[in-house]
N, C-alpha and C positions, 0 to 999 in steps of 0.2 A: 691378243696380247701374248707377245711370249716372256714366262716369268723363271727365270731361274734362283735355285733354293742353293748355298753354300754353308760352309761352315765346318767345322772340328769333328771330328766321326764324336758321334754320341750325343752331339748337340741339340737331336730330334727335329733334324733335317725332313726324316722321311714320315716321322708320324705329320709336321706339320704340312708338309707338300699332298701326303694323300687328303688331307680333310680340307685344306686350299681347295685342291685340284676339284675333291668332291663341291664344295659348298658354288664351288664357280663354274662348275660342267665342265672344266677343260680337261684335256688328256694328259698324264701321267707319264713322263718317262723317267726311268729310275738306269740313272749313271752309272753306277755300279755295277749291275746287272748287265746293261751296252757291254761295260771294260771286259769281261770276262772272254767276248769274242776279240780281244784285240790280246787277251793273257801271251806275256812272255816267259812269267814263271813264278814260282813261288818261292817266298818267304818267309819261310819256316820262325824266324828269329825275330819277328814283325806281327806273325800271324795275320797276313797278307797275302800278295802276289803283284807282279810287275806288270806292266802292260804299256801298248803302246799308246803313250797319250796323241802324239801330236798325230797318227794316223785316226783315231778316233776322234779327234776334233776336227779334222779334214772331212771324214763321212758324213759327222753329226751336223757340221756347217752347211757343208753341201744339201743334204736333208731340208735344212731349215729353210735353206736359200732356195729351195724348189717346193716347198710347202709339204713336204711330203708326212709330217706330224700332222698337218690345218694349220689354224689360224693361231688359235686360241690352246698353249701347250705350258703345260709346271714342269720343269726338268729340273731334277734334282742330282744331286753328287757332292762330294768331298773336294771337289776337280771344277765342280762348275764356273768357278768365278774364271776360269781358263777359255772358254766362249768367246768369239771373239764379240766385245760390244756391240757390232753392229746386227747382230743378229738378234740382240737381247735386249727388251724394254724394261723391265725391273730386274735385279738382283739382288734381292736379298741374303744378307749374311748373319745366319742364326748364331750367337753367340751363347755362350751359358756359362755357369759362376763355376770354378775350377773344383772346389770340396762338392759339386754336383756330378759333374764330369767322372770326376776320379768314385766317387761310390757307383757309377754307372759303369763305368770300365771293370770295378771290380768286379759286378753282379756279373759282367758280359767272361769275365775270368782271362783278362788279357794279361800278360806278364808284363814283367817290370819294365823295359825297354820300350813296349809299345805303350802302356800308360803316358811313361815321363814323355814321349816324343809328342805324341799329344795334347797332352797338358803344355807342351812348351809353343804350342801351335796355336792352342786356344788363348795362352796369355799376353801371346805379344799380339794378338789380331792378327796373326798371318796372310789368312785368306780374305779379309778385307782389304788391307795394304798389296796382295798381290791383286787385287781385284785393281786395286788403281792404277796399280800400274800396267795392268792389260790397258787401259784406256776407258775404263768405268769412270763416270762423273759422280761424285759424292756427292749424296743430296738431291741429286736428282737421276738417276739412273742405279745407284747404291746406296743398299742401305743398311745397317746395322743393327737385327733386331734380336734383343738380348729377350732370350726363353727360361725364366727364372718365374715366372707366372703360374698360371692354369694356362693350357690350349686355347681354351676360347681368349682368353684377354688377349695372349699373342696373337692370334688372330683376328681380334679387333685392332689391336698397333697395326697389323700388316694392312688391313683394309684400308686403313687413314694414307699408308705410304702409297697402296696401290692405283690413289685418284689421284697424286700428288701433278 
């Protein structure tokens, strides 16, 4: 099963994809880390950097389409709901409560721009509504799993989605 992991930077996308990925033996790949070889530049004003998505979605498709991850792969990213569906059996879309988000951003010491842009990401559900609109089925192909728990219980929701 290939499962990808989305959602709001700070959502605990990637604590929950490593302990997925562990608990299920599948392999890990971290989006993020990919983008870097595709960097166009950075964003000082963001505390970021640009990169080429749609050239990294063309590798990472092609990859998938020749199995060159296996079978069985958690790919995580900020980006991921951007996959094209047909490569991907679950998507999950981590969500988390906004006064969570924002003390997280604070600890991580983002400034004010890169906060509010986020927080405006995480409130309207961005990356789940652009998940649908890549051609993600709600409900059955996407899903929306709000991380306001302990790890383990989200990870119990995600197991109930993952047989669905």
């Amino acid at each position: 099963m290939i499962i990808a992991i989305s959602g709001s930077v700070g959502s605990g996308k990637t604590t929950i994809a490593k302990k997925l990925s562990e608990k299920l033996n599948y392999k890990l790949i971290n989006l993020n880390q990919l983008a870097k070889e595709y960097k166009i530049e950075d964003v000082k004003e963001l505390q970021t950097f640009d990169f080429d998505l749609d050239k990294l979605l063309d590798d990472l498709e092609l990859k998938l389409k020749n199995k060159e991850f296996g079978n069985d792969v958690v790919l995580e990213g900020h980006f991921a709901h951007f996959i094209n569906p047909e490569f991907i059996d679950k998507l999950l879309i981590i969500g988390r409560e906004l006064n969570k988000l924002k003390q997280t951003y604070s600890e991580r010491g983002y400034n004010t721009q890169k906060v509010a842009d986020n927080l405006e990401v995480e409130s309207f559900n961005l990356c789940f509504y652009e998940a649908v609109d890549e051609g993600y089925i709600e409900g059955k192909q996407v899903f929306l799993v709000e991380n306001n728990e302990t790890l383990e219980d989200c990870l119990d929701k995600i197991k109930i989605l993952l047989i669905l």
